[in-house]
C-alpha positions in Angstrom: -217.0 35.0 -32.4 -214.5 37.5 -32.6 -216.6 39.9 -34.0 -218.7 41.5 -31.7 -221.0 44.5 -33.3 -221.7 46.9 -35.8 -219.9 49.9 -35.0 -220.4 52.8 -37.3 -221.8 53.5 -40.7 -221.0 56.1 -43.2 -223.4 57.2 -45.5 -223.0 59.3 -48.8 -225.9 61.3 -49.6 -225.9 64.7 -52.2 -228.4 66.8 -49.8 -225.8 66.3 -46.4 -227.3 69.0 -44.2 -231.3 68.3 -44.8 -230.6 64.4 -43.8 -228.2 65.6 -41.1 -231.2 67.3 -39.9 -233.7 64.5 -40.0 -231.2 62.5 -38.4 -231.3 64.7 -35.6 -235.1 64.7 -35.3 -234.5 60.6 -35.5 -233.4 60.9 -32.0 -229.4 60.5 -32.6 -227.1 63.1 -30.9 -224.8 65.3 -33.3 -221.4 66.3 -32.0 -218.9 69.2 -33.1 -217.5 67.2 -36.0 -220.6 66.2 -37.2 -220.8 62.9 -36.4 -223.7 61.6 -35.1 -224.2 59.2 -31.8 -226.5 56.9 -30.0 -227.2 56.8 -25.8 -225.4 53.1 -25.6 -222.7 53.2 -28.8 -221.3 56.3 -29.2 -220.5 57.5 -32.3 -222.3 55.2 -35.0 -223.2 57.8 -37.9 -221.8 59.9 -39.9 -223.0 61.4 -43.3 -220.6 63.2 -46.1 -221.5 64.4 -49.8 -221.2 62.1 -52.3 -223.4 62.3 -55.7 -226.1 60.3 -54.8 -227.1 57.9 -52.0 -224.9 55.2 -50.9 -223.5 53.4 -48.4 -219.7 54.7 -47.5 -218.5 52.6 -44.6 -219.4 49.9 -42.2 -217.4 49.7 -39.1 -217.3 46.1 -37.3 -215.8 46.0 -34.0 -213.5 43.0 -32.7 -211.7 42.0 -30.0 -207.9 42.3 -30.4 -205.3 42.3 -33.0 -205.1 38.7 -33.7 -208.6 39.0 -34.7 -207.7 41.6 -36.9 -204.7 39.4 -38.7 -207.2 36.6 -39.5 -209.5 39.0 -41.3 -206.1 40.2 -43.1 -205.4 36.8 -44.3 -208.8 35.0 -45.1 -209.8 38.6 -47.2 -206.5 38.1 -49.4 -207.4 34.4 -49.6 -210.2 35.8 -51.7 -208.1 38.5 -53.5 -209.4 41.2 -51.8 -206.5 44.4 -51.1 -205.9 45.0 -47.0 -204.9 48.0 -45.3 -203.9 46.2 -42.0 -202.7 49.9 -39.7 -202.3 49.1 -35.5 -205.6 48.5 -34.4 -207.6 49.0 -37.6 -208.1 47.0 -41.0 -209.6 48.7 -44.0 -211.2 46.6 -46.9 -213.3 47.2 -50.0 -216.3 44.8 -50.6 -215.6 44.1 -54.3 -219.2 44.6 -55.6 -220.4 47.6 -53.9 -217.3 49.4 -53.3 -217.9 50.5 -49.4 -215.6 50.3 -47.1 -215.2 47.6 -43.7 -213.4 49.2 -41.4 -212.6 46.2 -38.4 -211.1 48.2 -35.2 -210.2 46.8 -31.8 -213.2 47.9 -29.7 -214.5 47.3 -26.5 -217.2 45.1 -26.4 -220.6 47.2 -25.7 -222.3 46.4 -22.4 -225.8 48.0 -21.9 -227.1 49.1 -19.4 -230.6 46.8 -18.4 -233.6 48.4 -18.6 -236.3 46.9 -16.7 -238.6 45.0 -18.2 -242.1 47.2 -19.3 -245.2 45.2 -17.4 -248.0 44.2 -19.8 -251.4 43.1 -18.3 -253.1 40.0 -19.8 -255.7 37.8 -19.6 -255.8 36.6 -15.6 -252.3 38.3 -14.8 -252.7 41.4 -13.5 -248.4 42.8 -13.5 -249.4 46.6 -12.9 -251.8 49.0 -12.0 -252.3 52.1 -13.4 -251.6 53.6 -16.5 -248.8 51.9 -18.5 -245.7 53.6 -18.1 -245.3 54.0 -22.5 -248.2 55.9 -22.1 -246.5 58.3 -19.0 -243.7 58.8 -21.2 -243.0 62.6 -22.1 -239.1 62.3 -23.0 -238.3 62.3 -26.9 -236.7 58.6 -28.5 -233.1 58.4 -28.3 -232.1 55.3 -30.2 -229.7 52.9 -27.5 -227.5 51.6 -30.6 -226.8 50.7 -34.4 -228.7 47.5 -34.8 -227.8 46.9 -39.0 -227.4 47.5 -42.2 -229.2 46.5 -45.4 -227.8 47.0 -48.8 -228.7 45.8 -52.3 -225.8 44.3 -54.3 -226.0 43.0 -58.1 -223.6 39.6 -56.8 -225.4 38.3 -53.8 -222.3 35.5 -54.3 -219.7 37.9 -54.2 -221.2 39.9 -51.1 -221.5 37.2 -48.9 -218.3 35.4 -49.6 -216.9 39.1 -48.5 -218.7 39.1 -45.0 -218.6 35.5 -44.1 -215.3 34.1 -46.0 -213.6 37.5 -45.2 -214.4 38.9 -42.5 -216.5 36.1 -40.5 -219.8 37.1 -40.3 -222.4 34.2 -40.0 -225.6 33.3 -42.0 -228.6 33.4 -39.8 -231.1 33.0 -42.4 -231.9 33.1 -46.1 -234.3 34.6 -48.2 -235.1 32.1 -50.9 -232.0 33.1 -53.2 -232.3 36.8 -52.7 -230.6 37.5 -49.6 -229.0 36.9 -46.9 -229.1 37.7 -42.6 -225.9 38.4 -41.6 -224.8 38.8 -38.1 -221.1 39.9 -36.7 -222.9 39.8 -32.6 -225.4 38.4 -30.5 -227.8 39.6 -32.4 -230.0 37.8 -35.0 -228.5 40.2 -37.7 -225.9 43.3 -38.4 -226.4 42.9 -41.9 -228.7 41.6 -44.6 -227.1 41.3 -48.2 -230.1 41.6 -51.0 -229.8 40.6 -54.8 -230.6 43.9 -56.7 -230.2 45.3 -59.7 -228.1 48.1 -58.5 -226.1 48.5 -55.6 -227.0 50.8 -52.6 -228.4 51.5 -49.2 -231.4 50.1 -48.3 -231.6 51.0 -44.7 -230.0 51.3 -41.4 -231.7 50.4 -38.6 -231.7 51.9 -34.4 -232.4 50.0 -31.2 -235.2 51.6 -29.1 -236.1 50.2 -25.7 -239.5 48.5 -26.5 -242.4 48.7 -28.6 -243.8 51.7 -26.9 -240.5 53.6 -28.3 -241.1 52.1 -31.6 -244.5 53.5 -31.9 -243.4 56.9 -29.6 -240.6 57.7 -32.2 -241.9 57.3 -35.5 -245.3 58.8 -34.0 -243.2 62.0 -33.4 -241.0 61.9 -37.2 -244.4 62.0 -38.8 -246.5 64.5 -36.4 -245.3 67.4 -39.2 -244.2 64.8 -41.9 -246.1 62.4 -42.3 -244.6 61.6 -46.3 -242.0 60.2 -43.8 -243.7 57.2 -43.4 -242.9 54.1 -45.3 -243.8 50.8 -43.3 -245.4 50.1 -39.9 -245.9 49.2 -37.3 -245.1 45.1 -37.5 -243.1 42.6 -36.3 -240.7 40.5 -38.7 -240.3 37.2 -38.9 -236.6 36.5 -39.3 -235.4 38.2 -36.1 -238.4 38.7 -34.7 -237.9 42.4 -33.9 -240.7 44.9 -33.9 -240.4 47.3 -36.5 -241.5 51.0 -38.0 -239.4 52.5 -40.9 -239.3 56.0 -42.2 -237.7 57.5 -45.2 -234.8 60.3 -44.8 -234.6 63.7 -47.4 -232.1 61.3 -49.6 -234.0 58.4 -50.3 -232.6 55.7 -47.7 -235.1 54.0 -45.2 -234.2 54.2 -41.6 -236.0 52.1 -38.5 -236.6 52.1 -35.2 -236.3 48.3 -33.9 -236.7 46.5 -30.4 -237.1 43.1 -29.3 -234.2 41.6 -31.8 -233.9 37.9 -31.2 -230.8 36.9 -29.9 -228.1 34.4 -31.1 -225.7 33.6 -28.4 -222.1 32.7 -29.8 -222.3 28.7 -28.8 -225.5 28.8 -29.6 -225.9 26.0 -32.3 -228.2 27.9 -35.3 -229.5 26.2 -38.2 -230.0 28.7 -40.6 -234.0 28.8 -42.1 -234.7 29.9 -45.8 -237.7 31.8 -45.8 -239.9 32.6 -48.4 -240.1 36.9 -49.1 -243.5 37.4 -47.3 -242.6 35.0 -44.2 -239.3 36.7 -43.9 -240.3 40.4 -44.5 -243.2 40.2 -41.7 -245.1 38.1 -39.4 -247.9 40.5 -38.6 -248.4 44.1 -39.4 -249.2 45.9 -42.9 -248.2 44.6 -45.9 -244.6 46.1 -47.0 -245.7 48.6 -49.9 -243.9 48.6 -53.0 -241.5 51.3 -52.6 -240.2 49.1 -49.5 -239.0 46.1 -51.9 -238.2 48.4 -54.9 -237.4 52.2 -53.8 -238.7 55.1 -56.4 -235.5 56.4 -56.9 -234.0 52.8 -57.8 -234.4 53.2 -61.6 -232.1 56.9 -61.7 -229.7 54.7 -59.5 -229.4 52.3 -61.8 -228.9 55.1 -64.9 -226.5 57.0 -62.6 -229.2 60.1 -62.2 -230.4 60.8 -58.9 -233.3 63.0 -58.4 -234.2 64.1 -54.6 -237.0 62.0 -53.0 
């Protein structure tokens, strides 16, 4: 795959300072200019006004300029305008009007963490107190993992990413969605049908469950009507999950243990039913996680502050 991870996203929001700030407390680093970065990635956020929430950008990285001339032709295949510059291609997904920005980037090599000993039944692998519990330092998220987004054409979204710019369909959910991934990993993007367009979440890898549960336990020691869903583990990519709500309305999640698709790895895409793919164990997702409170003022154009 030519493609080989999400690099950036840019997200509109009305209130830019307050959900600069929670996305400080998150655990991403912000720089001079504002933008905001991640221990492993480097820059992968950055947040500008806009009238109400929305996704802005979404930054793919690939390998080299040929990769970046395919894109160019397979998107005006489709009828889609290109602004092929050097080492950077700029496109406009036809439905929900953010930008893909591909740019020649190096591919992201992380550094191994070692693996966290758990005790079970006869297997004894420390002694001790486990080290998640030692930990004092606060979560810094390692990386962008994805991006979800609501679009009213599920069609039209997908033939973008995968005819377009070659992403590929890890799994389905029923005719609702899709799993999208543009790496290694079981998804960079998951298309949803919806009634409006807009951001659903992004999501941040943290180095194990212990950080999952460490970092959201720490967003809702003073603000707790952060909380929106967690802790679980998903089905479709099997990652353990927690996900928390920023000053603007979009969901945000700490993620670790993604499953991984290698790129000759031969897939077979699954469609899952909506409760199989949302979660394997954990509580149920609430209502506000499959239809957001502020979804009806999106739809109208209004946006009130959530």
């Amino acid at each position: 795959m030519s493609l080989h991870r999400l690099s950036h996203v840019v997200i509109g929001v009305p209130n830019v300072a307050e959900t600069q700030s929670y996305y400080s407390d998150f655990g991403l680093s912000q720089g001079a200019d504002g933008g905001f970065s991640t221990r492993d990635g480097g820059e992968q956020l950055r947040i500008v006004a806009a009238p109400r929430r929305q996704l802005v950008e979404v930054g793919v990285a690939v390998d080299d300029t040929d990769d970046l001339a395919r894109v160019a032709v397979n998107l005006q295949r489709l009828g889609v305008a290109v602004d092929l510059q050097g080492e950077q291609l700029v496109a406009t997904e036809p439905v929900g009007g953010f930008r893909a920005r591909l740019a020649v980037l190096p591919r992201l090599r992380q550094e191994e963490t070692p693996a966290t000993p758990y005790n079970g039944p006869g297997r004894i692998e420390r002694v001790g107190r486990a080290p998640g519990v030692l930990r004092t330092e606060p979560v810094r998220p390692r990386r962008l993992g994805h991006a979800v987004a609501g679009t009213t054409d599920l069609a039209a979204t997908m033939r973008f990413f995968v005819d377009g710019l070659g992403f590929k369909v890890s799994d389905y959910i029923g005719d609702k969605g899709a799993f999208l991934r543009c790496s290694n990993d079981h998804h960079n993007f998951l298309a949803l049908q919806s009634p409006v367009n807009y951001l659903h979440h992004t999501s941040w890898q943290v180095d194990d469950i212990d950080d999952v549960g460490r970092g959201a336990y720490a967003m809702l020691e003073d603000n707790p009507e952060r909380h929106v869903w967690g802790l679980g583990r998903h089905h479709a990519g099997s990652n353990f999950f927690w996900y928390l709500k920023d000053p603007a309305g979009n969901f945000s999640e700490y993620f670790s243990d993604m499953d991984c698709i290698p790129e000759e790895e031969i897939w077979e895409p699954e469609v899952l039913d909506g409760a199989r793919g949302l979660f394997s164990w954990g509580p149920p997702p609430p209502p506000s996680f499959l239809q957001p409170e502020d979804l009806a003022g999106l739809m109208t154009g209004a946006h009130s502050k959530v």
